[in-house]
DRENPALO-716408 format. One record per residue: residue number from 1; residue in three letters; chain; x, z, y of N, C-alpha, C, O in turn. Coordinates in Angstrom, 2 decimals. Layout:
<recs>
+-----+------+-----+---------+---------+---------+---------+---------+---------+---------+---------+---------+---------+---------+---------+
: seq : type : mol :     n_X :     n_Z :     n_Y :    ca_X :    ca_Z :    ca_Y :     c_X :     c_Z :     c_Y :     o_X :     o_Z :     o_Y :
+-----+------+-----+---------+---------+---------+---------+---------+---------+---------+---------+---------+---------+---------+---------+
: NUM :  ALA :   A :       X :       Z :       Y :       X :       Z :       Y :       X :       Z :       Y :       X :       Z :       Y :
...
+-----+------+-----+---------+---------+---------+---------+---------+---------+---------+---------+---------+---------+---------+---------+
</recs>
This chain:
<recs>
+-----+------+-----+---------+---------+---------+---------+---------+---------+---------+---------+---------+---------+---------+---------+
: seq : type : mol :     n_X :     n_Z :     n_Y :    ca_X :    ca_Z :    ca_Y :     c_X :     c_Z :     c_Y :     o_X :     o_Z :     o_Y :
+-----+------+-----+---------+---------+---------+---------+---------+---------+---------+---------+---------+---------+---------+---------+
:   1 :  UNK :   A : -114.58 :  -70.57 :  -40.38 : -114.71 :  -69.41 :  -39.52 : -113.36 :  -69.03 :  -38.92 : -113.37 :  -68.66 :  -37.74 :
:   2 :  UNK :   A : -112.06 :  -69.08 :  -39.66 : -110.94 :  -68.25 :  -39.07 : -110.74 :  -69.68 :  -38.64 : -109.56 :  -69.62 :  -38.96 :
:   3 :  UNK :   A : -110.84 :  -70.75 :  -38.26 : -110.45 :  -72.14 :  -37.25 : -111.19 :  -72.08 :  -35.84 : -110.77 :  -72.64 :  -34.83 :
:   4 :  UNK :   A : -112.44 :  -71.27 :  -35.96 : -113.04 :  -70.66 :  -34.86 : -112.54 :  -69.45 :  -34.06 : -112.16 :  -69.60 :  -32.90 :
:   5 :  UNK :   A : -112.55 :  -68.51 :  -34.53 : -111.89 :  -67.72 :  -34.13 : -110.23 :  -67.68 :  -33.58 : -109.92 :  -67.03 :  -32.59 :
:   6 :  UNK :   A : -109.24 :  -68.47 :  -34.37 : -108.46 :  -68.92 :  -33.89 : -108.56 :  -70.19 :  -32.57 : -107.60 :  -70.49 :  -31.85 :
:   7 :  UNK :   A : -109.63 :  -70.68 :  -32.51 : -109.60 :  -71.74 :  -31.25 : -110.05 :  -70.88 :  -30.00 : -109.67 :  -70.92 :  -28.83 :
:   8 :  UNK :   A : -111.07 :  -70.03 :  -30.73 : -111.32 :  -69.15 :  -29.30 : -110.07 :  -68.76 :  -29.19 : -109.35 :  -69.57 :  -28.58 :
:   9 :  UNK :   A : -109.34 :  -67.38 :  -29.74 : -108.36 :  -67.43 :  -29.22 : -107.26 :  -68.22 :  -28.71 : -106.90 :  -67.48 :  -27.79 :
:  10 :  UNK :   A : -106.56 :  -69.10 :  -28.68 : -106.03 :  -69.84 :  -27.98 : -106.88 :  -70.46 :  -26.75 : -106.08 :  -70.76 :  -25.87 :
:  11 :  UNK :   A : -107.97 :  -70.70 :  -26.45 : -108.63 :  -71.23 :  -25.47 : -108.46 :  -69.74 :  -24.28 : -108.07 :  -69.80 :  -23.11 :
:  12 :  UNK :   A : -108.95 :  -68.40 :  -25.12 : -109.25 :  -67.50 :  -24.04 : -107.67 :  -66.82 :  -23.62 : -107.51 :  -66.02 :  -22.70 :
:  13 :  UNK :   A : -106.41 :  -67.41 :  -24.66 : -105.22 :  -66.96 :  -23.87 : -104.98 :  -68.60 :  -22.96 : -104.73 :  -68.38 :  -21.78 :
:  14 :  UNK :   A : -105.01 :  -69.69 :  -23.21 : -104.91 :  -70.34 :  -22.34 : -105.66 :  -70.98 :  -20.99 : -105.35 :  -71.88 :  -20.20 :
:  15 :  UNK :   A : -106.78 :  -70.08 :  -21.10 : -107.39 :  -69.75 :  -19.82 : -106.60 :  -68.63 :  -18.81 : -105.87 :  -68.89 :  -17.85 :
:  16 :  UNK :   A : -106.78 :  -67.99 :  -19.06 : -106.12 :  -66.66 :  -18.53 : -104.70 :  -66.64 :  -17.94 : -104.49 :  -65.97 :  -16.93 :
:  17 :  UNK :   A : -103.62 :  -67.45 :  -18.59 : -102.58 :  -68.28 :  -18.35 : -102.53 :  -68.70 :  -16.80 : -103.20 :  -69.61 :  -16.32 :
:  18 :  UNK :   A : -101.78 :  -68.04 :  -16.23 : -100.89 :  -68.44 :  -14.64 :  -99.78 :  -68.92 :  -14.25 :  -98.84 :  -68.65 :  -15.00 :
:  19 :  UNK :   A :  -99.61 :  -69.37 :  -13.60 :  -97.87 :  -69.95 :  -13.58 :  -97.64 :  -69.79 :  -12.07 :  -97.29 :  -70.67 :  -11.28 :
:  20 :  UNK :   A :  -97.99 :  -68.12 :  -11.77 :  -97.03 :  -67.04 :  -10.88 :  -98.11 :  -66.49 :  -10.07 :  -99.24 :  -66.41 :  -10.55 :
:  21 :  UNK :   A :  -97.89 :  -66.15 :   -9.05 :  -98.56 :  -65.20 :   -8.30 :  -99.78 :  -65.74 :   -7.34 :  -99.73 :  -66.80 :   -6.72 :
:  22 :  UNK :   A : -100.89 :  -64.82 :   -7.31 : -101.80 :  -65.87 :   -6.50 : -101.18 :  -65.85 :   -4.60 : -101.83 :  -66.57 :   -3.84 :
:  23 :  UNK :   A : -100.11 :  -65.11 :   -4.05 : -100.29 :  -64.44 :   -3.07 :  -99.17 :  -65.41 :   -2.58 :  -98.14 :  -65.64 :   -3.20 :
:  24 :  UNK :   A :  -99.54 :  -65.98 :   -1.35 :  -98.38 :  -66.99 :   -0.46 :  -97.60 :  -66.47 :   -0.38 :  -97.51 :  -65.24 :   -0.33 :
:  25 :  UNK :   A :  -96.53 :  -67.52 :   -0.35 :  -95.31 :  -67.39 :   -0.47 :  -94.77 :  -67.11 :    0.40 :  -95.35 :  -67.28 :    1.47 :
:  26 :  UNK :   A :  -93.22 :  -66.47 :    0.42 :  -92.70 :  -66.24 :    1.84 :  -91.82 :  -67.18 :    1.75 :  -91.08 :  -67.46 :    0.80 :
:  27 :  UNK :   A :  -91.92 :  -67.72 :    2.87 :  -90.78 :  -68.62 :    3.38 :  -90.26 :  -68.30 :    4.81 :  -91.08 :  -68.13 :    5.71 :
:  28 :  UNK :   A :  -88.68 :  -68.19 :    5.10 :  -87.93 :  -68.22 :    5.64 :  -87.74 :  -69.02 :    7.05 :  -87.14 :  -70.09 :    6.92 :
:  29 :  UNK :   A :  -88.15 :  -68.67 :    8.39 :  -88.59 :  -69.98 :    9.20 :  -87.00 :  -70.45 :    9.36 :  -86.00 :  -69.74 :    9.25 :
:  30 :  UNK :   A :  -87.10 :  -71.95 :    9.66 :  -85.43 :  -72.74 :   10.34 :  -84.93 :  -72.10 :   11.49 :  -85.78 :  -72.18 :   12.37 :
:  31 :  UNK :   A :  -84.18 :  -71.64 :   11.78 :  -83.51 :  -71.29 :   12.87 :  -82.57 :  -72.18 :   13.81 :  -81.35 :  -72.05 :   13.89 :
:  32 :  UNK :   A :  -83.17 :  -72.90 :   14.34 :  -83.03 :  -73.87 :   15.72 :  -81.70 :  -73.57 :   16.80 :  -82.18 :  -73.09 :   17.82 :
:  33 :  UNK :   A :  -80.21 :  -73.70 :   16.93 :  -79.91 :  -73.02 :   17.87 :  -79.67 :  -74.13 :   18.80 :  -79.42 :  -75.29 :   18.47 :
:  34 :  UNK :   A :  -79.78 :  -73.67 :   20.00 :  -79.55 :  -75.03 :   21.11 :  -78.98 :  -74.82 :   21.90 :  -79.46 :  -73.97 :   22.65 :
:  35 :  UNK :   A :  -77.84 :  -75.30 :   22.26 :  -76.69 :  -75.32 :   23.42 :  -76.97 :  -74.64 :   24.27 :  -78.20 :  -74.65 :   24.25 :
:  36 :  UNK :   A :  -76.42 :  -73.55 :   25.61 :  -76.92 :  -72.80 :   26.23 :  -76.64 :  -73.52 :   27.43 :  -75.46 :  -73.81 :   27.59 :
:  37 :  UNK :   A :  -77.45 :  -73.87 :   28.29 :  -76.68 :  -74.59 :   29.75 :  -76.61 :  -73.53 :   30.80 :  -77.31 :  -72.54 :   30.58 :
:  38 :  UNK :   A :  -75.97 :  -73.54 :   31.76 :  -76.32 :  -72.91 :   32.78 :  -77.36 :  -73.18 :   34.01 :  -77.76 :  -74.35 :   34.02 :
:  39 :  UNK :   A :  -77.93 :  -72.30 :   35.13 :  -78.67 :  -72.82 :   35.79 :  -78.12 :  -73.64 :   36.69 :  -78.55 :  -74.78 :   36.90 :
:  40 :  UNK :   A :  -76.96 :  -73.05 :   37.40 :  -76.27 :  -73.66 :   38.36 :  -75.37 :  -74.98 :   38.55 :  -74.86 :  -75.52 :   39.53 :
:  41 :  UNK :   A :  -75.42 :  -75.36 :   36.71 :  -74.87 :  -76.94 :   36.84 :  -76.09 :  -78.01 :   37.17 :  -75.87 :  -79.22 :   37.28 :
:  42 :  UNK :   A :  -77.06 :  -77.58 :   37.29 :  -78.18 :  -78.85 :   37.77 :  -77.76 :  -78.66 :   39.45 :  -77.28 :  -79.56 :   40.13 :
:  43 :  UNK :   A :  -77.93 :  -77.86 :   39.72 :  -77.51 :  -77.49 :   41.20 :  -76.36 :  -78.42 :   42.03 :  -76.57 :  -79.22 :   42.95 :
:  44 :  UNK :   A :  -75.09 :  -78.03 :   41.42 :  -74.20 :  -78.36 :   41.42 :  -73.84 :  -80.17 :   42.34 :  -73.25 :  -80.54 :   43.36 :
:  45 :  UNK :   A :  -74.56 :  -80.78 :   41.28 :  -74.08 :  -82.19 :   42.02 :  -74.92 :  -82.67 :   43.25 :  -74.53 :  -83.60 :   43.96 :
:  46 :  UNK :   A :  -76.06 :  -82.02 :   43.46 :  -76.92 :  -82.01 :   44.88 :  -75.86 :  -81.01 :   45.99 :  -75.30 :  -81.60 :   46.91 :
:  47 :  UNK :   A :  -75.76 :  -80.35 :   45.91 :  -74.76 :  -79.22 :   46.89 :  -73.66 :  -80.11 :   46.68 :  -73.52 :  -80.34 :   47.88 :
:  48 :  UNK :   A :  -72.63 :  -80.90 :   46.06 :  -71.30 :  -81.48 :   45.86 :  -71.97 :  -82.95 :   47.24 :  -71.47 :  -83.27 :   48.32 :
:  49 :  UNK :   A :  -72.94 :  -83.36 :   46.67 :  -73.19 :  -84.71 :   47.95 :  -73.60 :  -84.18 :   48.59 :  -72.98 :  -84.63 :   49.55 :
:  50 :  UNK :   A :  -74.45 :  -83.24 :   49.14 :  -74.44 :  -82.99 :   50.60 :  -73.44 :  -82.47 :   51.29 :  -73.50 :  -82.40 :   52.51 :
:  51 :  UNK :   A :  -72.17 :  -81.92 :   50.44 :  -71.24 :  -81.91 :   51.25 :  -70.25 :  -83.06 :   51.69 :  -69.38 :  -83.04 :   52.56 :
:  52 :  UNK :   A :  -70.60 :  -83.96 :   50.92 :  -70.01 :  -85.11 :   51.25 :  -70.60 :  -85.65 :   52.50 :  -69.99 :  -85.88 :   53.55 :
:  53 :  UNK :   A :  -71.95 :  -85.84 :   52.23 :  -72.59 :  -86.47 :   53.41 :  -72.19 :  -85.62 :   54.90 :  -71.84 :  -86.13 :   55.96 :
:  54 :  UNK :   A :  -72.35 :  -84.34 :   54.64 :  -71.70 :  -83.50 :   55.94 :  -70.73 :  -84.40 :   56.30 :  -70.78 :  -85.32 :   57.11 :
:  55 :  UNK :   A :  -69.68 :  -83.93 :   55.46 :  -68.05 :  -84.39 :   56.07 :  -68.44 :  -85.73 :   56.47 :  -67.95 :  -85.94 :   57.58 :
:  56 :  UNK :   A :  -69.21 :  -86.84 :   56.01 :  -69.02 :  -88.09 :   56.62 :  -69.70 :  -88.29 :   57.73 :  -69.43 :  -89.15 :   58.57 :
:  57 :  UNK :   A :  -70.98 :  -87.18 :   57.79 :  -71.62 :  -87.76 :   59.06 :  -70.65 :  -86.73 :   60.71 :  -70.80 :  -87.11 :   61.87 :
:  58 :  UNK :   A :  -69.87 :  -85.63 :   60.35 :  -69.19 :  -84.74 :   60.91 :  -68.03 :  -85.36 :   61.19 :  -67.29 :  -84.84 :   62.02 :
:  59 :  UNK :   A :  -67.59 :  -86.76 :   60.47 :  -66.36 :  -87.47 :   60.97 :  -66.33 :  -88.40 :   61.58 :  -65.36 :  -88.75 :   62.25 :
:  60 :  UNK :   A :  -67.69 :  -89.16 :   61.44 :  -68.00 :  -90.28 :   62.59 :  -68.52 :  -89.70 :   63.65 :  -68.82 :  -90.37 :   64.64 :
+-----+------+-----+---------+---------+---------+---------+---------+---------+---------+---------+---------+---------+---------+---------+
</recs>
C-alpha cells in the first residue's frame, strides 16, 4: 500500500512538472542597418555625359 501511494505520488508531481512558462517568448528582432545613399548620385553620371556630349557636339 505505502509503494502505491508513494508511486501515485511521484507520478502526480511528475505530471504536473514544467520546464517554464507556457507563454511565447520574447525575442528581440535583428536590427539591419544599411548604408544611406543619396538620391542625386544615381543622377549624377547621366547629367556628367550629357554634358559631355553638349560640349562635343557644341565644338564640332
Amino acid at each position: 500500500m505505502n509503494k502505491l501511494v508513494l508511486a501515485a505520488a511521484l507520478t502526480a508531481a511528475a505530471s504536473t512538472a514544467s520546464a517554464g512558462n507556457l507563454a511565447e517568448p520574447i525575442v528581440e528582432p535583428v536590427v539591419i542597418e544599411q548604408a544611406a545613399t543619396s538620391s542625386s548620385s544615381g543622377i549624377l553620371l547621366p547629367l556628367l555625359l550629357l554634358v559631355l556630349v553638349g560640349a562635343a557636339v557644341a565644338s564640332s
